[in-house]
C-alpha positions, 0 to 999 in steps of 0.5 A: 406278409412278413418283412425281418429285420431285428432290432435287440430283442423286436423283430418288425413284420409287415403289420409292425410298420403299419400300425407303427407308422401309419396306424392304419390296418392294411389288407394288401401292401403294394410294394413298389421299394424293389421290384413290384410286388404285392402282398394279400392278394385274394387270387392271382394275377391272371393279366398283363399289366394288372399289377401294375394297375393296382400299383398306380392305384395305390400311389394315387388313393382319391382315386384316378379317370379310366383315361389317366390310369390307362395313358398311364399303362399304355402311354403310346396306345390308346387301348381298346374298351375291352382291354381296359375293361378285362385289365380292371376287371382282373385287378379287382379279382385278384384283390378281392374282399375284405372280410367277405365284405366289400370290394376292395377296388369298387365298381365306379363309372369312368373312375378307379379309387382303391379301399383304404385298406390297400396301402403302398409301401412308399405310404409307408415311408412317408410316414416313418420319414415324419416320425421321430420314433427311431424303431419305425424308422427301421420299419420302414427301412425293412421294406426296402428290397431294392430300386424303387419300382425296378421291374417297371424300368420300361413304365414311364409315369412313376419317373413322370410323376416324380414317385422314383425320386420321391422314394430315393430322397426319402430312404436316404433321408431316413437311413442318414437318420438312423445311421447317424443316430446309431452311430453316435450310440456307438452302434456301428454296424446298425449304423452301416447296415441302414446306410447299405439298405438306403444304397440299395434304393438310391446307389447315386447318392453320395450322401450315404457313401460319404456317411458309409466312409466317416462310419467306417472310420469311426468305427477303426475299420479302414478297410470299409472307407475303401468299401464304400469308395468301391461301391460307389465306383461299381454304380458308376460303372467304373473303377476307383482310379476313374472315380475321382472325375465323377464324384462331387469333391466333398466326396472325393475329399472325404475317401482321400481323408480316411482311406487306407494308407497302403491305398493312397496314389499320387492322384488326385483332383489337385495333385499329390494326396 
């Protein structure tokens, strides 16, 4: 259950941030910050759409219908009882016990509510995004792997639910943080690399390529302004040259600032640059 990242000389693990910030002890992290993947499992997964069960569960801990969790997993089938049945059933198998104790998904008529012990990382963000502590901040950003919830771009309910927009906003807002923090300390690749980690999560948003570029010049690398524009044309799908008329201003104005002078055309949003 190990992430790895290094700060100086503390390395963060999984068990780091949820002490740090959330100090609750966690027996399985459902990690919905890249692709859905789920760490402490008892056994395995042994059915379609249980790990997307207990991930659904987990962003909602006081519990959920049977008719809600399973609208949700099936939004234009109304399932069978027995499918329902096995699919929770299944889910309950492969998170087990804790301690050999109590279940970790208990039995409950009509009603699915995980343990406590079972937490997401996005509880984990959330957490991080109201500390002022900068090292569980990097923490949380340590967990990010990729978009949220990626291997569920067929599922509608964690877009519905505003869950996708929710962990973009707070990656970036926490990654702004940090970087800003870092690079007043004059910190400059720290500063970078919790901006191309937010990049991963949250590539439309313009904030962190606008901070990648002012960094960037700080830091007398030039070459990364270009970068940064670069990145943000390839999550447009187009090149630099057609970026211009998709970018905000702010944006635009900021790349035609600080990029390189062997870079500049005559082309701009209001003419010569």
């Amino acid at each position: 259950m190990k992430t790895g990242t290094t700060i100086g000389l503390m390395t963060t693990t999984f068990k780091a941030p949820a002490a740090q910030a959330s100090q609750r002890e966690a027996v399985v992290l459902v990690r919905v910050l890249g692709r859905l993947s789920i760490d402490g499992l008892s056994g395995p997964i042994t059915r379609a759409r249980t790990d997307e069960l207990i991930a659904y569960l987990s962003l909602h801990p006081r519990g959920v219908s049977t008719a809600q969790w399973s609208e949700a997993l099936w939004p234009e089938r109304v399932m069978s009882p027995a499918t329902v049945y096995s699919t929770a059933s299944a889910a309950r198998r492969a998170l087990g016990s804790h301690d050999e104790s109590w279940s970790l998904l208990p039995r409950a008529r009509g009603r699915l509510q995980l343990d406590k012990a079972v937490i997401s990382d996005l509880e984990l963000l959330r957490d991080a995004a109201i500390s002022e502590d900068p090292l569980t901040w990097w923490m949380a950003l340590d967990l990010v792997r990729g978009r949220p919830f990626e291997s569920l771009d067929l599922a509608s309910w964690p877009v519905a639910e505003g869950f996708v927009a929710e962990a973009e906003a707070l990656v970036a807002d926490l990654a702004l943080r940090a970087a800003t923090r870092s690079a007043g300390r004059g910190e400059y690749s720290l500063a970078l690399s919790a901006i191309r980690t937010a990049v991963l999560a949250a590539p439309f948003d313009e904030r962190l390529y606008r901070c990648w570029m002012e960094i960037s010049h700080s830091a007398g690398n030039p070459a990364g302004v270009e970068s940064a524009m670069q990145a943000l044309a390839r999550s447009l799908g187009v090149d630099i040259a057609e970026a211009d008329a998709l970018v905000h201003e702010q944006t635009w104005s900021s790349y035609a600032a600080l990029r390189p002078l062997s870079s500049r055309s005559t082309r701009g949003r209001s003419g010569s640059l």
